[in-house]
C-alpha positions in Angstrom: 11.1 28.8 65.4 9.2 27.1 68.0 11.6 24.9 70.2 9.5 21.5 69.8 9.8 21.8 65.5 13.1 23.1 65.7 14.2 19.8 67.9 12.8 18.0 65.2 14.8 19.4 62.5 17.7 19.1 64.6 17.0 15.7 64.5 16.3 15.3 60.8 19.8 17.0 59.6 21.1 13.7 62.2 21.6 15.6 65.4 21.2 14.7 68.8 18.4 17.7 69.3 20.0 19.2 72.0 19.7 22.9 72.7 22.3 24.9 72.8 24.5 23.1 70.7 27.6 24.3 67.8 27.6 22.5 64.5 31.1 23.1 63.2 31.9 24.7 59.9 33.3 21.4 58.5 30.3 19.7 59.5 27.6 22.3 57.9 27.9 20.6 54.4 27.2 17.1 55.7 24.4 18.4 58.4 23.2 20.2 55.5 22.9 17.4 52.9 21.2 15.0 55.9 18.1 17.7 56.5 17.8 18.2 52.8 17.6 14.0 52.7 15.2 14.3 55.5 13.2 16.8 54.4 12.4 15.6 50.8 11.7 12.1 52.3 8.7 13.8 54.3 7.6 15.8 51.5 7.6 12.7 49.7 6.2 10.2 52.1 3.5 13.1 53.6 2.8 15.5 50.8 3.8 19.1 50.3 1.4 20.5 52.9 2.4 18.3 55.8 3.4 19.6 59.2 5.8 18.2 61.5 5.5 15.3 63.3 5.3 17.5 66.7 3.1 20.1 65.1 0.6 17.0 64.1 0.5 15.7 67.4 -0.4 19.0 68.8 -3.3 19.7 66.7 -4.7 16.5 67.1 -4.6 16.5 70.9 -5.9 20.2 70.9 -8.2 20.3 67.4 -11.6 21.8 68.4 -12.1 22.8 64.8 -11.3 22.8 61.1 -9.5 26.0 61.7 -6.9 24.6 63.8 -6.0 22.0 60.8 -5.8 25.4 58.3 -3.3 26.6 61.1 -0.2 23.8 60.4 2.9 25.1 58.6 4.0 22.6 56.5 7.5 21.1 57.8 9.2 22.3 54.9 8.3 26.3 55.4 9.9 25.7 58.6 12.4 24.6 57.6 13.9 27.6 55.3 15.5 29.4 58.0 17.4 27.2 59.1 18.1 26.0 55.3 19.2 29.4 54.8 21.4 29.6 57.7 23.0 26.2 56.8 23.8 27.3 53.2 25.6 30.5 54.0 27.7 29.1 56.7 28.6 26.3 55.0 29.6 29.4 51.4 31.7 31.1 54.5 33.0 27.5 56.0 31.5 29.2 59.5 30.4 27.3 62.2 26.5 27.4 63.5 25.4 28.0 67.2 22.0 27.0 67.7 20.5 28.7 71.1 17.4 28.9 72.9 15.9 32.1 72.7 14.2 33.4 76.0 
């Protein structure tokens, strides 16, 4: 996922954002729980079809048509990998290294 979006779900699962960083296996459950909290707030407060807060700004700043709008991902699609990766290591009680791909 794109580094500015996954900073921001970093964030929402109530971590500092920092890339590259270890979330440990007795922590997945609680980190898990927070984004899941986070997550259904925005869905809630923004709608089903709303992108992240970076995402937004982006298009705003470079939206030279409706096609650009069509373009956002809603935050929660994005969301599902690392949802996924979450809820198996927290099954396996294995920790999570999150990296920056190059």
């Amino acid at each position: 996922m794109f580094g500015n979006v996954a900073v921001e779900l970093l964030k929402l699962a109530g971590l500092t954002g920092n890339v590259p960083t270890a979330i440990l296996g007795g922590d997945v459950p609680r980190v898990l729980g927070t984004l899941e909290s986070a997550l259904a707030a925005h869905r809630a407060a923004h709608g089903d079809a709303a992108p992240s807060a970076a995402e937004s700004r982006a298009a705003s700043a470079s939206r030279e048509d409706q096609q650009a709008a069509e373009a956002l991902v809603p935050l929660r699609n994005r969301a599902l990998p690392l949802l996924e990766r979450l809820r198996a290591a927290a099954a396996a009680k294995a920790d999570v290294l999150v990296t920056q791909r190059r």
